[in-house]
C-alpha positions in Angstrom: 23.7 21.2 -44.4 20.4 21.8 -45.9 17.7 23.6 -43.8 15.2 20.8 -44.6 12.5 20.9 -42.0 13.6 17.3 -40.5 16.2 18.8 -39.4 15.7 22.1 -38.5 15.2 21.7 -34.8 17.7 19.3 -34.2 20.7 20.1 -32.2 23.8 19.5 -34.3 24.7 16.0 -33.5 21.5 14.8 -34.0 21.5 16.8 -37.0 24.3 14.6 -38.6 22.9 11.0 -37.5 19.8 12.1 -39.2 21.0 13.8 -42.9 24.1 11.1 -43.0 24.7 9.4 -46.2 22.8 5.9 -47.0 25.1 3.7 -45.5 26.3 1.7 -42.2 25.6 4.0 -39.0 26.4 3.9 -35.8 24.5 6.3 -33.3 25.6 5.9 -29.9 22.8 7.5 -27.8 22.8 8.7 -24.7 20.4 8.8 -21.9 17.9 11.0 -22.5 19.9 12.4 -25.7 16.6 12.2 -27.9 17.1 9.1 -30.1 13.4 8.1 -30.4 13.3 11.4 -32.1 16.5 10.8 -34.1 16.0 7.6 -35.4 11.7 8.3 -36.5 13.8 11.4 -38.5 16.0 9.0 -39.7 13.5 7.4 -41.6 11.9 10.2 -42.7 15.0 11.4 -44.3 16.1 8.5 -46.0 12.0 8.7 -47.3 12.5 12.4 -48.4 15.8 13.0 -49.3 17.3 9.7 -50.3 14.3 8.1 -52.4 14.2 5.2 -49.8 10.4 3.7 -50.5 8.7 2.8 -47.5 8.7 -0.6 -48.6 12.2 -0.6 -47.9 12.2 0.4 -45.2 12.6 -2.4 -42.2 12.8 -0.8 -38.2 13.2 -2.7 -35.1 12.8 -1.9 -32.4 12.6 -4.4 -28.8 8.9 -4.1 -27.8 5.4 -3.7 -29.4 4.8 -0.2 -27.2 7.8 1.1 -28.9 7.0 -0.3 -32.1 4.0 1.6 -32.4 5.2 5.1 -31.3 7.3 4.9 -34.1 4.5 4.8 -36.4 2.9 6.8 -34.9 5.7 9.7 -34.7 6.4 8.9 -38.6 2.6 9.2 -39.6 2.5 12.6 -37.8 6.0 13.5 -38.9 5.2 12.5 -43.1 2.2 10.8 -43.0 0.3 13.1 -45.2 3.2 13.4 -48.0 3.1 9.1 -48.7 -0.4 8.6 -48.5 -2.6 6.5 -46.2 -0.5 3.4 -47.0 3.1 5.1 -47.1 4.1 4.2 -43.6 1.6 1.0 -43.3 4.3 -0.8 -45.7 7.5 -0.5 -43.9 8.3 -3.2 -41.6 8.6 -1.8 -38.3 8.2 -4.7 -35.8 10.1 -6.3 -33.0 12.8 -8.9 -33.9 10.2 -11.7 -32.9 7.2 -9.9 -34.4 9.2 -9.6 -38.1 10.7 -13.1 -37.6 7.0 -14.2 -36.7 5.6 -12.4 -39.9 8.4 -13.9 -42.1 7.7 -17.7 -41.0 3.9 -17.1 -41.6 4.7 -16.1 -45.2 7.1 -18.5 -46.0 5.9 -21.6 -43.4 6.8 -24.4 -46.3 10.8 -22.8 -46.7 10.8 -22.9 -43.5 9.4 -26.8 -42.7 6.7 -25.5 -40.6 3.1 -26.5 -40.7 1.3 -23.8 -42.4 -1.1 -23.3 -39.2 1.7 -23.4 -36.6 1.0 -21.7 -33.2 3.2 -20.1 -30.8 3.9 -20.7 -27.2 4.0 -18.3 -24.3 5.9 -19.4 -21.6 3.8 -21.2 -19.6 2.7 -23.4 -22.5 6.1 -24.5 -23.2 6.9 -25.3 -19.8 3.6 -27.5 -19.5 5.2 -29.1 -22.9 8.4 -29.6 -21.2 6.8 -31.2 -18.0 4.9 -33.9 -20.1 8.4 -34.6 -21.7 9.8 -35.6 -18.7 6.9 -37.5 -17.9 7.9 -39.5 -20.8 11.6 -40.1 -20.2 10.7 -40.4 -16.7 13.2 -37.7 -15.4 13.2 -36.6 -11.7 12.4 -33.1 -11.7 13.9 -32.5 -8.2 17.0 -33.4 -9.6 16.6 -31.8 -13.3 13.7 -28.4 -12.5 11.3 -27.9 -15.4 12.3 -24.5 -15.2 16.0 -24.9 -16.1 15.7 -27.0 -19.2 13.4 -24.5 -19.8 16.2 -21.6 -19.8 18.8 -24.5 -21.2 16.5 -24.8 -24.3 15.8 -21.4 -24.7 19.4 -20.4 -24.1 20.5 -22.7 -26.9 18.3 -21.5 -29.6 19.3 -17.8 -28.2 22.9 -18.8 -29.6 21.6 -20.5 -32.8 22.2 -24.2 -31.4 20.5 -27.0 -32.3 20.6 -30.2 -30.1 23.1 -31.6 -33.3 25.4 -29.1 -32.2 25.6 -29.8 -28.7 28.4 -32.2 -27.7 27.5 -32.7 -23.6 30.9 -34.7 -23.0 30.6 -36.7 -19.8 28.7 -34.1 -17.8 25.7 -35.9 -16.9 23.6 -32.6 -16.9 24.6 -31.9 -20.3 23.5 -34.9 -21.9 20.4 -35.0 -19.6 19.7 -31.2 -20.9 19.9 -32.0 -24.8 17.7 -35.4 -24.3 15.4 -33.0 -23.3 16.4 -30.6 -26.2 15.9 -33.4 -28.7 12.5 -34.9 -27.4 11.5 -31.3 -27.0 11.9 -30.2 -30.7 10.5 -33.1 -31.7 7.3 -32.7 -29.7 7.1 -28.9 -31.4 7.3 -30.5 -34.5 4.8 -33.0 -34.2 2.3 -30.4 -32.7 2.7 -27.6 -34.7 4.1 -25.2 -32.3 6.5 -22.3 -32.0 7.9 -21.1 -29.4 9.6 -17.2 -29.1 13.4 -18.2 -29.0 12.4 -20.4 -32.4 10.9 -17.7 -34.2 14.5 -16.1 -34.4 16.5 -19.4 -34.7 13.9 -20.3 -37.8 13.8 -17.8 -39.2 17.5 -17.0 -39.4 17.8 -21.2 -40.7 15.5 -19.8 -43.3 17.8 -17.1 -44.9 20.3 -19.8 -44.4 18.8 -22.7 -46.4 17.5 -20.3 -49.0 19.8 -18.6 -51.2 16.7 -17.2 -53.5 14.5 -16.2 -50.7 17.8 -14.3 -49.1 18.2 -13.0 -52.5 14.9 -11.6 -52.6 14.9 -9.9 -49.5 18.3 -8.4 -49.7 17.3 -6.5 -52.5 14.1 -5.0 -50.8 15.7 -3.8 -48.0 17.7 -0.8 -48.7 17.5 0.3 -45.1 17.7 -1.5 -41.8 17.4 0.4 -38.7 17.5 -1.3 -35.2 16.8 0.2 -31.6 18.5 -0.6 -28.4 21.4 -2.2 -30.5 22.9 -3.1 -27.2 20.2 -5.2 -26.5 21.1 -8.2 -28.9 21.4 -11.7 -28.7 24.1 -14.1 -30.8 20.6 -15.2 -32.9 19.6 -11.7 -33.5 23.1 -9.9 -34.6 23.9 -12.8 -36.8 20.0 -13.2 -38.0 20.7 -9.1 -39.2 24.1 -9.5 -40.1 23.3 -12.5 -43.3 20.1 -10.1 -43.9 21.9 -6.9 -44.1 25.2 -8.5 -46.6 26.7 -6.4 -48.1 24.5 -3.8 -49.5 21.9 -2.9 -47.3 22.7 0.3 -45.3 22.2 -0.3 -41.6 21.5 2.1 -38.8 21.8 0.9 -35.1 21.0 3.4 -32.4 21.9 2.6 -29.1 24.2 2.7 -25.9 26.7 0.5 -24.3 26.5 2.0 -21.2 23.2 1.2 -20.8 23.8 -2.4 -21.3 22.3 -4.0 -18.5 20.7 -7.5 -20.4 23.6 -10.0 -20.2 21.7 -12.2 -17.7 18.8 -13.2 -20.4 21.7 -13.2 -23.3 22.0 -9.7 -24.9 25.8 -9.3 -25.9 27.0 -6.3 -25.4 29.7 -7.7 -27.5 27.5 -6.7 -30.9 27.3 -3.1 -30.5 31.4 -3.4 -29.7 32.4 -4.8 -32.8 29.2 -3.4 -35.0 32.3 -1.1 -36.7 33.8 -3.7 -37.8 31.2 -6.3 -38.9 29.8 -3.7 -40.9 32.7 -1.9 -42.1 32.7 1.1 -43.1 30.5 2.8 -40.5 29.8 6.2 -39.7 29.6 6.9 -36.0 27.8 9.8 -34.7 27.5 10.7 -30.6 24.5 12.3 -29.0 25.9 13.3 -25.6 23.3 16.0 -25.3 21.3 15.7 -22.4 17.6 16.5 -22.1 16.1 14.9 -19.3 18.9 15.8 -16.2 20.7 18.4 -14.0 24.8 19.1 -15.1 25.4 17.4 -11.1 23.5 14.3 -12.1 25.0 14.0 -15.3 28.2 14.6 -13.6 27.7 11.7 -11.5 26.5 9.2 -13.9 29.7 10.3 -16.4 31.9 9.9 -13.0 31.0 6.3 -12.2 31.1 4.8 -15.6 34.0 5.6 -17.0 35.6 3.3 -14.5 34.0 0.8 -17.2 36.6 -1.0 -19.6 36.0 -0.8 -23.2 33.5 1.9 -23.5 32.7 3.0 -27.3 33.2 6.7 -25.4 30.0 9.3 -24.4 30.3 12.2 -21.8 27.1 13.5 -21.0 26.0 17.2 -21.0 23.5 19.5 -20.7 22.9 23.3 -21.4 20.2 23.4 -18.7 21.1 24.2 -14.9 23.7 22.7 -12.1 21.0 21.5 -10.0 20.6 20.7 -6.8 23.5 18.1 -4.5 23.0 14.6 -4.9 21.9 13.6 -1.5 23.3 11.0 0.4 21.4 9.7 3.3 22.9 6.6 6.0 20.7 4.7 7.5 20.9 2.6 10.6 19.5 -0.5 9.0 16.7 -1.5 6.1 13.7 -0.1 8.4 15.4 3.3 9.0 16.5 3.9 5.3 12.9 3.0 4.5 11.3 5.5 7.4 13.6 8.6 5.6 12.3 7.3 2.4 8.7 7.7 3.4 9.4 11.1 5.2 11.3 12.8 2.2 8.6 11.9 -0.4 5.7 13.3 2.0 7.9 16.4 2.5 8.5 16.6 -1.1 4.2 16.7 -2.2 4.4 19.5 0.8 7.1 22.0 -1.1 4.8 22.4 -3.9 1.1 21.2 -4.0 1.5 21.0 -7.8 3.4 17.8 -7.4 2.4 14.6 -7.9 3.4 11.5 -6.3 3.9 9.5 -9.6 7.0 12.3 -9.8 8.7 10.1 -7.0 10.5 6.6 -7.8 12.0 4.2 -5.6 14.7 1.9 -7.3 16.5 -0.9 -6.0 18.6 -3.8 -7.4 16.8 -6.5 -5.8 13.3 -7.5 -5.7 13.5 -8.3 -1.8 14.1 -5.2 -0.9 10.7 -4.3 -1.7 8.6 -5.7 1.4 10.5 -3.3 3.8 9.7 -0.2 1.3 6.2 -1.2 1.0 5.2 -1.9 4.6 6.9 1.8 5.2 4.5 3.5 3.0 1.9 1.4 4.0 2.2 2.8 7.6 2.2 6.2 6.6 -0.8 5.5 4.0 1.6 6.7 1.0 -0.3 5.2 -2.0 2.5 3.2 -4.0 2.4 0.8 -7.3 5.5 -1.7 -8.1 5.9 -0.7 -11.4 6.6 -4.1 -13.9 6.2 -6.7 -10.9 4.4 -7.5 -8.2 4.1 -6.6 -4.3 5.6 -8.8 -2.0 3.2 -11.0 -0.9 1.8 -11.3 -4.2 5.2 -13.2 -5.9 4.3 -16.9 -6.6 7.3 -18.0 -4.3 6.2 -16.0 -1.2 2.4 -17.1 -2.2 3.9 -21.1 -2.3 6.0 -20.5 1.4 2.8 -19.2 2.5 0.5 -21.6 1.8 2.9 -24.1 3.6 2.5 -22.4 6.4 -1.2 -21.8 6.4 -1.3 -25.5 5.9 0.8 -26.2 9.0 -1.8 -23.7 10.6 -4.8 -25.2 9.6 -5.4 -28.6 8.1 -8.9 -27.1 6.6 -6.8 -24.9 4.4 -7.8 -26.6 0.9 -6.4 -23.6 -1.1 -2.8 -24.2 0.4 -3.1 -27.5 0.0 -3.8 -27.4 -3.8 -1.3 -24.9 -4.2 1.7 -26.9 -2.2 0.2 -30.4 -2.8 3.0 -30.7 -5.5 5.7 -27.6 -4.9 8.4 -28.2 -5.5 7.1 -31.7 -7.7 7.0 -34.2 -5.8 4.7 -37.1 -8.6 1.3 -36.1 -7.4 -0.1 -35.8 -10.5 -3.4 -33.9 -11.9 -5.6 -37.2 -11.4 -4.6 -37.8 -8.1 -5.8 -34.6 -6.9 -9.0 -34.5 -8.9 -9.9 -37.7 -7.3 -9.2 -36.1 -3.5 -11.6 -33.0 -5.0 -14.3 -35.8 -5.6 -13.7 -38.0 -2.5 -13.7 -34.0 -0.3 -17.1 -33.5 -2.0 -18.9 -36.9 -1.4 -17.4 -37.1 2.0 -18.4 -33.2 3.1 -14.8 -33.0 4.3 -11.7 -30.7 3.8 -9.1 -32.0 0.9 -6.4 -32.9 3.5 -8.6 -35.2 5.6 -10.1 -37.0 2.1 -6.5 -37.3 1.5 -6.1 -39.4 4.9 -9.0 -41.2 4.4 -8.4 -42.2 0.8 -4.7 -43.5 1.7 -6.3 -45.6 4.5 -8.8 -47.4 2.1 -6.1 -47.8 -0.4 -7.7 -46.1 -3.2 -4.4 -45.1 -5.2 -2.1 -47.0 -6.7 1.5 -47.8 -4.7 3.4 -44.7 -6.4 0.4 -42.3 -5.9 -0.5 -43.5 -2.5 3.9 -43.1 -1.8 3.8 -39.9 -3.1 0.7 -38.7 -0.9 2.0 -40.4 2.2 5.4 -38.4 1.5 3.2 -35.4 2.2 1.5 -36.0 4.6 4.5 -36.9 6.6 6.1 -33.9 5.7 3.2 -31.6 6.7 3.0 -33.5 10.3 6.5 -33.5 10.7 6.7 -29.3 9.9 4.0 -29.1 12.0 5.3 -30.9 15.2 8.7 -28.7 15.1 7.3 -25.5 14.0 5.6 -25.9 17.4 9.0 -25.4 19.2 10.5 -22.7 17.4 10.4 -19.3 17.0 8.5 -17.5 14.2 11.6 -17.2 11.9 13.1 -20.0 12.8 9.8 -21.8 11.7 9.7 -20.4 8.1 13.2 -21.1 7.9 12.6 -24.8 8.7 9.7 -24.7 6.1 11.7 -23.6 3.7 14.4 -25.8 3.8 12.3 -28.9 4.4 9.8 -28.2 1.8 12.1 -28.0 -0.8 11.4 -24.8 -1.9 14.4 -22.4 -1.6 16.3 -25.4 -3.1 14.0 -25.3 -5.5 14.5 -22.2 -6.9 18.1 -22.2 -6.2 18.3 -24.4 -9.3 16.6 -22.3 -11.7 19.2 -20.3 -13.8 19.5 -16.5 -14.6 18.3 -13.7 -12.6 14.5 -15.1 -11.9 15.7 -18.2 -9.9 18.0 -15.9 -7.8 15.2 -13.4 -6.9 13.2 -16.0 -6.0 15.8 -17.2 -3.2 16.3 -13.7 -2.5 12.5 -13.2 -1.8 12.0 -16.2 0.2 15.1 -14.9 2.0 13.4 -11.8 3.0 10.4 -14.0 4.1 12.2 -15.2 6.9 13.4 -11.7 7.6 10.0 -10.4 7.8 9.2 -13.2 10.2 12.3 -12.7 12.1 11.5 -9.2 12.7 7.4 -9.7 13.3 6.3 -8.4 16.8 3.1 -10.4 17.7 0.3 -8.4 19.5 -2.9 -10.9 19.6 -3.0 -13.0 22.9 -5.7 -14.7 21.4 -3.8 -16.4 18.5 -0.4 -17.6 17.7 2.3 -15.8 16.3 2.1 -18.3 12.8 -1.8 -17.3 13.2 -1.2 -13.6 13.4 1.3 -13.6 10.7 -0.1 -14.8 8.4 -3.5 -12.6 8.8 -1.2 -9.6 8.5 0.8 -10.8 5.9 -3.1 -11.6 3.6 -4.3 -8.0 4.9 -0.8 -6.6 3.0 -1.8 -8.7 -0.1 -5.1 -6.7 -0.1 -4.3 -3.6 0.5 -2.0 -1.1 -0.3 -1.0 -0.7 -3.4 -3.0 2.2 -5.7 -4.8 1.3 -8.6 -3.5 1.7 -11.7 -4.6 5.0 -12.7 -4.2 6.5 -9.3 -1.7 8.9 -8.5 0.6 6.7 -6.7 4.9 6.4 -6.1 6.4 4.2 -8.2 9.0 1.3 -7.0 10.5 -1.1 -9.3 13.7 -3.2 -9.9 16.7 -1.2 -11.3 16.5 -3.1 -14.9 12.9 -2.3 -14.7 13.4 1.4 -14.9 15.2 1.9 -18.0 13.1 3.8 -20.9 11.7 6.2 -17.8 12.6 9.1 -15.8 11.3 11.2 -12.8 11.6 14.5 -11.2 12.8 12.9 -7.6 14.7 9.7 -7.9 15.4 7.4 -4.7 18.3 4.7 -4.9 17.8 2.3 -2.3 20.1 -0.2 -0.8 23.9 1.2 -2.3 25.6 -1.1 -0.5 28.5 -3.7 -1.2 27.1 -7.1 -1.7 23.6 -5.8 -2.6 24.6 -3.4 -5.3 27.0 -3.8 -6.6 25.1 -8.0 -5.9 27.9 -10.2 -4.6 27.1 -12.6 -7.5 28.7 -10.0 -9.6 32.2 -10.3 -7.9 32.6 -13.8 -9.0 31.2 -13.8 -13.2 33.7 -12.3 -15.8 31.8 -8.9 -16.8 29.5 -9.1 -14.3 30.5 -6.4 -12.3 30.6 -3.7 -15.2 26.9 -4.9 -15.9 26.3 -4.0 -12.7 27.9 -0.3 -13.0 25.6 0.3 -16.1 22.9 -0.5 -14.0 23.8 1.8 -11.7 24.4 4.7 -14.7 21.0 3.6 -15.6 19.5 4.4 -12.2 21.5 7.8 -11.8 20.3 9.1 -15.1 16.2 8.3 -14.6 16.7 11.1 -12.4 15.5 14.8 -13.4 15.8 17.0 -10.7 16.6 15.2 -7.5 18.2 12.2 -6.6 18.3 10.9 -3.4 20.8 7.3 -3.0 20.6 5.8 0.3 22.4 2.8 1.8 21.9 1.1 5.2 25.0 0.1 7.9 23.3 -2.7 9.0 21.1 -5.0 7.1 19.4 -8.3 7.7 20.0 -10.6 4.6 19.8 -14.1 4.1 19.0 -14.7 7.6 21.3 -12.7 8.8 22.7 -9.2 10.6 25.3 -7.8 7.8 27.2 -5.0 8.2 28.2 -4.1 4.0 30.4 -1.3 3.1 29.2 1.4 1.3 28.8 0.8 -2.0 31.9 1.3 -4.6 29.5 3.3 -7.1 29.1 5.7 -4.3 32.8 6.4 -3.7 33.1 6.9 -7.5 30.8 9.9 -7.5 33.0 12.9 -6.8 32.5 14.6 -3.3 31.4 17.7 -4.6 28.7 16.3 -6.1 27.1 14.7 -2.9 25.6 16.4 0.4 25.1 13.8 3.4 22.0 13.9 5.1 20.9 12.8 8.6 17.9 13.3 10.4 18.1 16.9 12.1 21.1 17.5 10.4 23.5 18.0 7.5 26.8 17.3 7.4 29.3 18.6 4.5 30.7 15.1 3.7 29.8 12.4 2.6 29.5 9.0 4.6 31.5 7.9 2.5 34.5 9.8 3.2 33.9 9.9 7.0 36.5 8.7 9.7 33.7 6.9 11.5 30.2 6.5 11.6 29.9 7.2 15.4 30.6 10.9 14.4 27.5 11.1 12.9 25.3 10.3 15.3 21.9 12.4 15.9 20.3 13.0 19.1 17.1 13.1 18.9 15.0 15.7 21.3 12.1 13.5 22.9 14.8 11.2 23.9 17.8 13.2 25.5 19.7 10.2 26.9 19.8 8.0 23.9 20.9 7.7 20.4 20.9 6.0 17.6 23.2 3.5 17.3 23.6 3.5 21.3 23.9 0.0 23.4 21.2 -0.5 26.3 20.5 -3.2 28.2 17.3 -3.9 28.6 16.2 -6.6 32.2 14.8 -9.2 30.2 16.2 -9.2 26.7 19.5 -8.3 27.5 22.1 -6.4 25.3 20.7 -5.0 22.2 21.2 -1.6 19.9 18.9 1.0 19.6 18.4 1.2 15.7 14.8 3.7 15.5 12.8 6.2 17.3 8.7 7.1 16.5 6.4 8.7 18.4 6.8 11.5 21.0 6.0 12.2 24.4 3.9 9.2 26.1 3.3 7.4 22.8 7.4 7.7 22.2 8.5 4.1 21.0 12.2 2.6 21.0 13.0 -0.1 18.5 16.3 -2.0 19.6 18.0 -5.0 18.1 19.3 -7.4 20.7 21.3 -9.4 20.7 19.6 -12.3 21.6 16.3 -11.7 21.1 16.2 -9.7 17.7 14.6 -6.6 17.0 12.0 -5.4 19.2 9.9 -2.0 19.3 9.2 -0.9 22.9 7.3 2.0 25.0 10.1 4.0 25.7 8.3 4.8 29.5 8.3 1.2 30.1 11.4 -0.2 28.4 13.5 0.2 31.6 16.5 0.8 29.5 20.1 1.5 30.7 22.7 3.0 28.5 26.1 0.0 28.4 
């Protein structure tokens, strides 16, 4: 093989994806196996050694950041040898960004208006609203938001409403309605949105032998990132592209699959060997990023995958240190040993910073307990591609419902609630309450009362607003009675929120329910200390302080948290994964979909491999989820890690085997010193809250605190030299 210096520092299996001949490739790249690096070489090759002109050249990759470190790696790499406007010519570009550039080019091919415009999101769910509008549909029956993800969906498979036959399911003929009037509203306006740019643009090659023709000749080389990542519109948009001449290269990795819930087929990259027959298939198994244990661990639990193309990771560098496996009484004790093991982690080594540490989870809700832990201990954190808690629109919409029930003055709640979940308030209506609130000095809510009583709207408005007003009254006089959690658990349900949500398809919708879930949690669990105020009051002042505070800014050295699927592309010296527990992870929505739960053991070989040099999995015995005390098993992906791999870890002590493996989880109990008689885990009795277990320790001496869930009352933290507990 020629000593070419593209080559020359490549290991040897990079080496051959790199200097193979023009033709069909498939490189199936592990995690952290260098393929950024392999495929920008790629390129260069073909460039240097094949007489492939940048101009025909087309790379894509799936976003705009990784789009432009590819040009510029291949302007450092060979910039200087093809001149200023060498690499400027290929087409490097995300599938929408080249589908975007090839509608502007050819807009009249394509039947488009010549200045169309795209849509983001939010404009094409405000187009969608005004379409119901029009066929008068009742939102609370049909969300906005799912015929959003229907249309969207549909285009994802290259369906047009024509192709759609709904049958006698009512939903499906109310969805393509909506389908129909929306593409006709696009069409009449101009406008684009992101699934159409594919769909369009794939039409085009369709309806337009010559323009095909023309392309298909220019193209010599195709290269694609993150194959696995495809939808049906992309693979067949590359596939009638490609023919049968063009030599195409897809880098990527099944394993790593993790996309099926916003319509990536994992399908494509399966049968890319025979779509594109013949194909070369080259395996970067190398690893660069990890420890031989974690790699060991991460090979372990996916091969219990079906129909994997085949990859066992390696790596030349060190064993590394055990994976560490830690148990924790319940959500707030994981969280505590979380907090505890970054802090002494910056303490080993002053050198360290505390954007080395991550904290991954599968589901959004687990956040709040995560950041109110390093919030106590003034650990400056950032949720990395989301939001905090009490910053999530749904959580901000529950809120406001209750601040409203608080405090009738509350015009920001109102506005924001006034119509979530719809309830045919419209824009005018509320503008007019804005004027009336101004002339009459007052809040919104009483201009709303006032208004209604000198019959200033018309029947359906004035129905609409009484509706509310009913509803905020009625919430009010039972929220009175109840508890704290049972309160936001009432609101909830009555407001229409949760349901709401529940309706919304995909994994957005579900995280939503999951959030507002872990609302009620967080009320449930919510000790009161103000005499002066009500609990409600008090809650909701904490819960605006934690909006405020908390988490760093964006440049300041800070831990990062995020979602599982929002880690992938990153790694980190110290990797936490939180909540490896049946139902949670793998998600109990996964034991019931087809494929489901081998999306969910990607995701966890995903969350294994961001990790460097350390990773730490934890998992809780007792959880509170959806309202309730759970007591999950340990997670499957857990058992599947070898025991040799994994060092159990409690508090004061280390025990040789795993949790996992153990007879019984009273053998693992740890007594701690400032509190001889009790233990975790232990029943007391306590003379006014009755039976409860004691699930946390802080503090020493005098300031020594217990917390313990009873059984009747909930969880509770109290001053151990008052608690008057006794041991059942």
């Amino acid at each position: 093989m020629t000593e070419s210096p593209l080559v020359k520092d490549l290991n040897s299996a990079q080496r051959e994806a790199v200097a193979a001949p023009l033709g069909n490739q498939l490189v199936l790249a592990g995690a952290g196996s260098g393929k950024t690096r392999v495929l920008v070489h790629r390129i260069a090759w073909l460039m240097e050694q094949q007489s492939v002109s940048p101009h025909q050249v087309m790379a894509v990759t799936f976003t705009n950041k990784a789009a432009r470190e590819m040009r510029e790696r291949l302007t450092h790499l060979i910039g200087d040898r093809l001149g200023p406007r060498g690499v400027h010519s290929m087409w490097v570009g995300t599938f929408h960004g080249i589908a975007h550039r090839l509608l502007k080019a050819h807009w009249q091919e394509a039947g488009l208006s010549q200045n169309f415009q795209i849509m983001d999101s939010d404009d094409q769910l405000r187009l969608i609203k005004r379409i119901y509008q029009t066929l008068a549909l009742d939102d609370s029956r049909w969300p906005v938001k799912q015929a959003q993800w229907y249309i969207n969906n549909q285009k994802d498979e290259g369906l047009r409403p024509a192709h759609i036959d709904p049958g006698h399911d009512p939903f499906a003929q109310t969805m393509k309605l909506v389908y129909e009037a929306y593409e006709e509203a696009c069409e009449n306006a101009g406008l684009v949105d992101f699934a159409e740019l594919l769909l369009r643009s794939h039409e085009l090659w369709l309806k337009n032998k010559s323009l095909l023709d023309h392309y298909q000749r220019r193209f010599v080389a195709i290269l694609v990132d993150e194959f696995q990542d495809t939808n049906s519109v992309q693979y067949a948009w590359l596939r009638v592209l490609a023919g049968h001449a063009c030599a195409v290269t897809a880098v990527g990795d099944d394993d790593q699959s993790i996309y099926g819930w916003r319509g990536a087929k994992i399908e494509n990259i399966q049968q890319f060997e025979n779509d594109f027959a013949p194909v070369g298939v080259t395996r970067l198994e190398q690893n660069y990023r990890s420890t031989s244990t974690i790699l060991s661990a991460a090979n372990a639990v996916i091969e219990n995958n079906f129909g994997r193309l085949g990859k066992n990771l390696w790596t030349d560098g060190g064993e590394g240190e055990h994976i560490d496996l830690f148990a924790g009484f319940n959500e707030q004790d994981e969280a505590r040993y979380i907090v505890e093991r970054v802090q002494d982690y910056l303490r080993e080594d002053g050198s360290r910073a505390r954007t080395d540490c991550a904290v991954l989870y599968r589901s959004n809700a687990q956040s709040r307990i995560l950041e109110e832990a390093f919030l106590r201990e003034n650990v400056p954190y950032r949720i990395y591609g989301g939001q905090r808690f009490y910053d999530r629109l749904e959580i901000k919409n529950a809120l406001a419902y209750l601040r409203l029930i608080s405090s009738r003055q509350d015009d920001a709640a109102l506005e924001r609630v006034i119509n979530t979940p719809t309830r045919g308030i419209g824009a005018k209506t509320i503008e007019s309450i804005r004027i009336f609130a101004r002339d009459q000095g007052c809040s919104l809510y009483a201009a709303m009362q006032a208004a209604l009583r000198n019959k200033v709207f018309s029947a359906r408005a004035a129905g609409a607003l009484n509706g509310f007003v009913a509803l905020i009254d009625e919430l009010e006089e039972n929220v009175a009675q109840l508890t704290l959690g049972e309160a936001a658990e009432l609101v909830l349900e009555k407001s229409g929120l949760v349901e709401f949500h529940r309706k919304e398809k995909g994994e957005k919708g579900q995280a939503r329910v999951e959030n507002l879930e872990e609302l009620v949690n967080a009320c449930r669990l919510f000790e009161p200390q103000d005499e002066e105020v009500t609990p409600l009051q008090e809650f909701l002042a904490n819960a605006a302080l934690d909006a405020g505070d908390g988490q760093a800014d964006e440049f300041e050295d800070a831990v990062q948290m995020m979602t599982l699927h929002s880690a992938k592309g990153l790694e980190f010296p110290l990797v936490f994964l939180a909540g490896m527990e049946e139902n949670l992870f793998p998600h109990k929505m996964s034991l019931d979909e087809p494929g489901r739960l081998e999306e969910e053991r990607r995701l966890c070989y995903v969350g294994i491999t961001r990790a460097m040099d350390k990773l730490v999995i934890s998992y809780a015995e007792s959880r509170r989820m959806h309202g309730n005390e759970n007591f999950n098993a340990v997670s499957r992906f857990i058992r599947e890690i070898p025991q040799n791999l994994v060092r159990e870890v409690r508090i004061q002590s280390t025990v040789s085997r795993p949790a996992s493996y153990s007879s019984s989880s009273a053998t693992r109990q740890t007594e701690v010193d400032d509190f001889p008689d009790l233990k975790l885990g232990q029943s007391v009795l306590h003379p006014v809250f009755g039976e409860g277990t004691i699930t946390q320790f802080e503090g020493r001496g005098a300031g020594a605190k217990v917390y313990v869930n009873f059984m009747r009352e909930g969880g509770k933290w109290l001053a151990l030299q008052y608690a008057k507990l006794e041991v059942v």
